[in-house]
C-alpha positions, 0 to 999 in steps of 0.5 A, a space after each residue: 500500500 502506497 500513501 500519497 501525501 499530496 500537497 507537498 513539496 517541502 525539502 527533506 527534514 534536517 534533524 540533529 542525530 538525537 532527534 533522527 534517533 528519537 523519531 526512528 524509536 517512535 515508529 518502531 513503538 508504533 504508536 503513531 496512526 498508520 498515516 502519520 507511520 507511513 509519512 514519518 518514515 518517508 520522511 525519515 528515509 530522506 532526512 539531512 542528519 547534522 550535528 546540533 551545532 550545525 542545525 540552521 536556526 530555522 529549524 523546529 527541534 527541541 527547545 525552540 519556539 514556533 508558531 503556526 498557521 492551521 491552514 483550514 481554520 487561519 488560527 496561529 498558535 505558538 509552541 515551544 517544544 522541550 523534552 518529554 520530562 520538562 513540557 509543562 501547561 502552565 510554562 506553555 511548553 509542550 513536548 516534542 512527543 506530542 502529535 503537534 511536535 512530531 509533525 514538525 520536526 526538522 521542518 523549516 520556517 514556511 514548510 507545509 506539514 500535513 499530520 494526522 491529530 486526534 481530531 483528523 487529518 490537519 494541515 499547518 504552514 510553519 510561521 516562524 521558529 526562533 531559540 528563545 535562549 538567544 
């Protein structure tokens, strides 16, 4: 069974080997839907693995904040994604694990990215991504 994933012509992911790691671990869980498994291991067969110091600053990984736009509705919210063990509601942190921080992983400022939440099938363009360290 082939999944299409119309729509998108974004560039392959840039993932530091950490979060390549972390993601290769979540589909051999097998805890994603079958079309968030099929897209995330497309994605993963084509991913730039660099060094975290060599990730460009445009990039969604773990601590950095960003904001996106659900396409179907205009609403933009923002994240700032952090490990599992530090995403706290109340700091308004979430964890990369989430289905909204999976999805965006590795992707670039201005990328498309269509991923299956909980409510169905969703599609976001990724608005902005900075270091809040910095």
């Amino acid at each position: 069974m082939t999944t299409i994933i119309s729509g998108e012509s974004n560039p392959p992911i840039i993932l530091s080997t950490g979060m390549y790691d972390l993601l290769k671990e979540q589909l051999r869980k097998r805890k994603l839907s079958k079309y968030n498994e099929n897209k995330l291991s497309l994605e993963l067969k084509s991913a730039i693995q660099v060094l975290k110091r060599e990730l460009p600053h445009d990039v969604v990984t773990v601590d950095r904040s960003v904001r996106v736009k659900d396409l179907s509705s205009g609403e933009e919210t923002s994240y700032r994604l952090v490990a599992p063990d530090k995403a706290k509601r109340k700091n308004n942190t979430i964890s990369i694990l989430s289905p909204i921080g999976v999805a965006m992983l590795g992707y670039r400022q201005g990328a498309m990215v269509r991923w299956e939440m909980p409510g169905g099938i969703r599609e976001f363009r990724i608005e902005d991504v900075s270091n809040p360290e910095h």
